[in-house]
N, C-alpha and C positions, 0 to 999 in steps of 0.2 A: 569367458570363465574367470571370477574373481581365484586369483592367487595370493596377492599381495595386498598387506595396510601401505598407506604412505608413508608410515615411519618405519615398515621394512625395506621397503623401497629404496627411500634415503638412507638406509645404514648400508644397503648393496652397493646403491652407489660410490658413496665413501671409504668402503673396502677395496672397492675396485680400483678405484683412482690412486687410490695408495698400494694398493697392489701391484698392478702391473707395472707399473716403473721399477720395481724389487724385481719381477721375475726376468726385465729386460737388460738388469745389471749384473742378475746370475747369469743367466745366460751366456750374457757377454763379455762374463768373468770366465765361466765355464770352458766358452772356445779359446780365448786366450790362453790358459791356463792347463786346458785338460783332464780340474778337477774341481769339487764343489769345496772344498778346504779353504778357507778364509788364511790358515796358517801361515801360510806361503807368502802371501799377501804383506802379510803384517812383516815377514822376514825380508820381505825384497824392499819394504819400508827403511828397516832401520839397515839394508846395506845399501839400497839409495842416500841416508841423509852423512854415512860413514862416506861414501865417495864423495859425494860434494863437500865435505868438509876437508876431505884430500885434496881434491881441486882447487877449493880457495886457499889452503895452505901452499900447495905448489908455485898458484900465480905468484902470492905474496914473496914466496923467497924466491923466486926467478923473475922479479918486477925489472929486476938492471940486464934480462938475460929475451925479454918478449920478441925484440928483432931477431936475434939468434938462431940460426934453420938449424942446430943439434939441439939445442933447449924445446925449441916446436916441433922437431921430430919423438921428443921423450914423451912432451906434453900430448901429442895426437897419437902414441902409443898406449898411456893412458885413457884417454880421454874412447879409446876403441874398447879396451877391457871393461870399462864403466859404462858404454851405452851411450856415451852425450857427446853435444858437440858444444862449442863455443866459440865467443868473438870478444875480442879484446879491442878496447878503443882508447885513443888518446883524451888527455885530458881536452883536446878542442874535437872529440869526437870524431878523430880520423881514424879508421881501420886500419887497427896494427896485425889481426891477425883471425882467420876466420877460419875455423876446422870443416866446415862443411857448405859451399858456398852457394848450395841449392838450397838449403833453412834460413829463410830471411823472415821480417817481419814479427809481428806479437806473437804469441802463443802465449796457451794457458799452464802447460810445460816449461817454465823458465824460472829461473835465478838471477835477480840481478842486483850488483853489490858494486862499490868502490873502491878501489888501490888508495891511499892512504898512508905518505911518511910524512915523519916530521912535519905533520901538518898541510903538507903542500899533496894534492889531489894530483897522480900520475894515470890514473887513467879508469875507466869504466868496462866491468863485466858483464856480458849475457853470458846464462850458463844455459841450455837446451837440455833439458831432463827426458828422459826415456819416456813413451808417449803410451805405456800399458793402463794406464788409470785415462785418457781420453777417450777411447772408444766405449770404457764401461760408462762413464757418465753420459756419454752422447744418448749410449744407447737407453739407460734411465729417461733421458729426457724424450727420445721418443715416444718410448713407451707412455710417461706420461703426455703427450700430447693426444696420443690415440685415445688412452682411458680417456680425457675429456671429449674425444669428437666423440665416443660411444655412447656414455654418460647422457649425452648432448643428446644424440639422437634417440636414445630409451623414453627420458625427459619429455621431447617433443613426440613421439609415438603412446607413450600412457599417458602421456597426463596435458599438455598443452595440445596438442589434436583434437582429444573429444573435447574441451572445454572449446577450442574454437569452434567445432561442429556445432555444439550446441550454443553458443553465440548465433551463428547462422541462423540455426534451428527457430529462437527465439524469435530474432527480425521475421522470417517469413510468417510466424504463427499471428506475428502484430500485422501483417497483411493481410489475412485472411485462409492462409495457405496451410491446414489442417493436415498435409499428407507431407510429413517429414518423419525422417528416421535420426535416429538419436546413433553413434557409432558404440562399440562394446567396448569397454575398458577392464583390464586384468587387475586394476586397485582398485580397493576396495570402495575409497572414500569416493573415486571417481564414479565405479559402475551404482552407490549409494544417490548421488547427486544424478546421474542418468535414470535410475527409475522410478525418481523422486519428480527429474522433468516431464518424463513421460507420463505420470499419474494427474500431475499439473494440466499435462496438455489434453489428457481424456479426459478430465473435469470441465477443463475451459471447454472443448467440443461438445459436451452434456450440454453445457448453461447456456453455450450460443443456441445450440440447438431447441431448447427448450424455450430461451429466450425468442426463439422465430416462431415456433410454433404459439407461443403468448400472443406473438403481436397478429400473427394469422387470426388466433383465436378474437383478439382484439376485434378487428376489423373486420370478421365476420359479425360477431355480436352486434358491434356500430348498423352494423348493415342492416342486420336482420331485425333489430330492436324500431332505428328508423319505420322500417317497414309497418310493423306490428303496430305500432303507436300512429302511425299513418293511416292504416286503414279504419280503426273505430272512431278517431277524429274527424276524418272526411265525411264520415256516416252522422257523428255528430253535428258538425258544424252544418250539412245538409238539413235536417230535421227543423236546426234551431229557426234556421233559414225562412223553413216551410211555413214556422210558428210567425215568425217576425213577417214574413209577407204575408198573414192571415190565407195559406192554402189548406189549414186546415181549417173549417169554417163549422163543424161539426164538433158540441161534444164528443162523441167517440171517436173522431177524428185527431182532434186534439188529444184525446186520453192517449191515443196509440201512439200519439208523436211525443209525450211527455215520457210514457213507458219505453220506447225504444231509447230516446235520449239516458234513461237511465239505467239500462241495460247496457249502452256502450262507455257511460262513465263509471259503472261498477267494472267492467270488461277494463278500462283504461287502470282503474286503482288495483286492480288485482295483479295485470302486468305489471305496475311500477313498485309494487310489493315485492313478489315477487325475483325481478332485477335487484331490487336493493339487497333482500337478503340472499339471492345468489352471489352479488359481489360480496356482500361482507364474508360470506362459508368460501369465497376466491381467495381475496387477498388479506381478511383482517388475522391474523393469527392468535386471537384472544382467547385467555383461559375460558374452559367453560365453566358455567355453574355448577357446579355439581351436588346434588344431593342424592337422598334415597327418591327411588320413582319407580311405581309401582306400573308398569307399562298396561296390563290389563283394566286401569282405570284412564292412560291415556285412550288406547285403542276406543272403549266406550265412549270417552266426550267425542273424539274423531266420528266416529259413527251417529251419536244424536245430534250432533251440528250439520251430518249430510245427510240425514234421514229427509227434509223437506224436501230436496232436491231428488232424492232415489222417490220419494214417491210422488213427485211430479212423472215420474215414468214409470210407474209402478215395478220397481224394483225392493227385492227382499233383501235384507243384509242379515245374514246368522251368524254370532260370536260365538266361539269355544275358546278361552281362555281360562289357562290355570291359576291357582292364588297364589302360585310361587315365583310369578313373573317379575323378580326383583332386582332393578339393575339401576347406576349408579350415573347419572348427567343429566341435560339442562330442560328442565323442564316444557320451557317454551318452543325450543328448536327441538324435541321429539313431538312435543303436538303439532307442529307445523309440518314437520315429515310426514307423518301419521296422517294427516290431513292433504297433505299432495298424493298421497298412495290411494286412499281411497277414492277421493275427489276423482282421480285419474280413472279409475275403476267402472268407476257410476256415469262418468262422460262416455266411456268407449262400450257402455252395456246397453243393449239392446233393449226396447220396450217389454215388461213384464220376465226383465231377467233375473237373474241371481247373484249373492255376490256373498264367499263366505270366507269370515274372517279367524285367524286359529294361533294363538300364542302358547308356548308350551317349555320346560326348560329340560334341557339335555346335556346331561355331563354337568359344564362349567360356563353354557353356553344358555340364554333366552333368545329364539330362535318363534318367528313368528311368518304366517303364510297370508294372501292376499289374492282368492280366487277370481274372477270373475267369470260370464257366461258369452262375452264378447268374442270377436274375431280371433282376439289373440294377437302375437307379433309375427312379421312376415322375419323369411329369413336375416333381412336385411336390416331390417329393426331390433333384430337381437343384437349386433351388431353394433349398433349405434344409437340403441334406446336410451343409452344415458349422456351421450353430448349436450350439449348446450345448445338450445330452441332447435333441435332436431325433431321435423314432423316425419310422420312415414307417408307414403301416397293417400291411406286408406283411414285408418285406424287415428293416426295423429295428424291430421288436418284442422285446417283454418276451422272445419264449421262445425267440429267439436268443444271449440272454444277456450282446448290450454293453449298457454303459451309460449310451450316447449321447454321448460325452465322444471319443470314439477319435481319428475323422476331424479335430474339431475341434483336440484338441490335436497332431497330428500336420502340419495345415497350419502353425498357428501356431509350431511348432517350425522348421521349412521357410522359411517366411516371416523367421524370427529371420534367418536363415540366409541371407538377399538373394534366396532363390527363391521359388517360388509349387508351391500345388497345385489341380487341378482335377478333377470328376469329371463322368465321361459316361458311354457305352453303347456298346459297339465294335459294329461293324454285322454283327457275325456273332452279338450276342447278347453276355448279361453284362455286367457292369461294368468298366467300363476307370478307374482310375484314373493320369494322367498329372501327375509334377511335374517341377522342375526346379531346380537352384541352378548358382552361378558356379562356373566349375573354378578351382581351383588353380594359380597360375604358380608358381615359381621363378626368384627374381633370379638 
């Protein structure tokens, strides 16, 4: 749960650290003393620095009196009512005289001054001062070493943790290793920079992911393209064969091997049509043309360009289209849709079937239908009627003669286009294809 920015962060910290050194010197004031009063304080100051100035005065006029055990017994009676002790030394640093012979060494408690006549150096003082100001600085100083180890470890628990976590994080995801947890951070800028990696790293999982299913897709295409180009070639290069070793010896024989060869190089130019503009509606992301286009004058070229072909099998095609079918992109890549939708229609319809065609606009929507009297799709072709060279067992087979590219590029064109397409089974039988795109306003 965010609590904290990291400039409140760092102002707690700096409060702290400066804090608790203060409350470990009250404190320690506190026990000493038995009261929170600085007063006191300040008064035991100025009659600490009135007795050492009684003390240096003493030494000084008892300088000819130091060996003396009545002079050292006045001086260690003083020196009892004031709290301190001392050590007096010779000018060659010999102990003339020590009040308390278990206080040796430095201390931070001390006074130390020189005897001084006429010039000539008599000897050297330690003065040991009352130790009530030691214990409150120690205790300051502990206090502040703890605020730092606290400090320390807040530091490494918000803010230096998760950044290492997500260090880690990082390496394993350049591995390949997609299932890492990021850890929660209470600042702000931190749990900011965590949801930001996190968003990162479901992005990169999208694009690898997407990226794999690409190169699948790749490699199926490769495959399947192989294929399709394989078989009306081998049927070609057979026939030419047949022609070059005189096996057909017969006008008619010859007509049928000149007509088949030109059925499988039309069949070859229409796949590699086809492929092409599938790739380009893949990968080319190019503006479209756009103008006004009147969809019910495409639908009609669409239908007299297949009219020869439906009545090679005597099939009917009936238009119903409205005059308001007015919608806005590229002229050529909706003929060409237009033209795999039916096309598709009239291959998978039946001898002396039907096939009825219906543009109409609704709302803010031109919304156009694509019957036919054929099979229809099975469940599993609904499914996957619009992949790339996806046949079904039945309906979208080799000897119907698409090349499984139709449907697909004809949504995708559609789609460019801000509409959608779908397909189903109109409950009278046959295939219903239904799309739709945005109509055309005029300012």
């Amino acid at each position: 749960m965010r609590t904290l920015r990291i400039r409140t962060f760092s102002m707690l910290c700096f409060i702290f650290i400066l804090l608790l050194p203060w409350i470990f010197f009250v404190t320690a004031h506190f026990m000493e003393t038995k009261t929170l009063s600085f007063e006191k304080g300040r008064l035991q100051n100025e009659t600490l620095q009135r007795n050492i100035s009684e003390m240096i005065h003493l030494i000084e006029a008892g300088s000819g009196k130091w060996t003396d055990s009545d002079w050292q017994n006045q001086l260690y009676t003083a020196l009892r009512k004031a709290k301190m002790d001392i050590l007096i030394q010779s000018a060659d640093d010999q102990d003339i005289y020590r009040s308390n012979p278990e206080r040796r060494g430095t201390s931070l408690s001390t006074e130390r001054f020189s005897i001084i006549k006429d010039g000539q150096l008599l000897g050297r003082v330690i003065l040991y001062l009352p130790r009530s100001n030691e214990v409150q600085v120690m205790s300051a100083f502990v206090g502040l070493l703890l605020a730092i180890f606290v400090v320390g470890m807040g530091m490494r628990r918000f803010v230096l943790k998760p950044l290492e976590k997500m260090g880690i994080a990082a390496r394993q995801i350049a591995t390949g290793d997609w299932d890492v947890r990021v850890p929660l951070s209470r600042v702000t800028e931190i749990a900011d920079v965590r949801d930001g990696f996190e968003v990162m790293v479901k992005g990169l999982e999208q694009s690898y992911q997407k990226q794999a299913e690409l190169e699948e897709e790749r490699r199926f295409v490769i495959a399947a393209v192989a294929h399709d180009l394989r078989t009306p070639l081998f049927a070609l290069r057979g026939y030419l064969d047949g022609l070059e070793q005189g096996i057909a010896q017969t006008p008619e024989k010859i007509t049928k091997y000149v007509t088949v060869c030109k059925e499988k190089s039309a069949q070859l130019d229409q796949l590699v049509e086809e492929l092409f503009t599938f790739t380009k509606m893949e990968y080319l992301e190019t503006e479209l043309n756009n103008k006004t286009v009147d969809l019910k004058l495409i639908l009609r070229k669409s239908i007299d360009s297949l009219s020869p072909l439906a009545g090679q099998k005597h099939i009917s095609i009936s238009s119903h289209a409205a005059d308001d079918c007015i919608i806005s992109g590229d002229t050529h890549l909706l003929e060409r849709a237009m033209n795999n939708l039916l096309d598709n229609a009239v291959r998978h319809t039946p001898l002396g079937g039907e096939i009825d065609v219906q543009c109409y606009k609704e709302d803010n929507k031109v919304k156009f239908t694509i019957r036919d009297t054929g099979p229809g799709f099975s469940s599993e072709e609904l499914e996957r009627v619009f992949e790339p060279l996806y046949r079904g067992e039945i309906s979208r087979n080799r000897s119907t003669g698409g090349s499984g590219l139709g449907l697909t590029i004809s949504q995708r064109i559609i789609r460019r286009h801000g509409g959608d397409l779908a397909a189903g089974n109109h409950s009278n039988g046959g295939a219903l294809l239904t799309g739709w795109m945005p109509a055309h306003y005029q300012d």
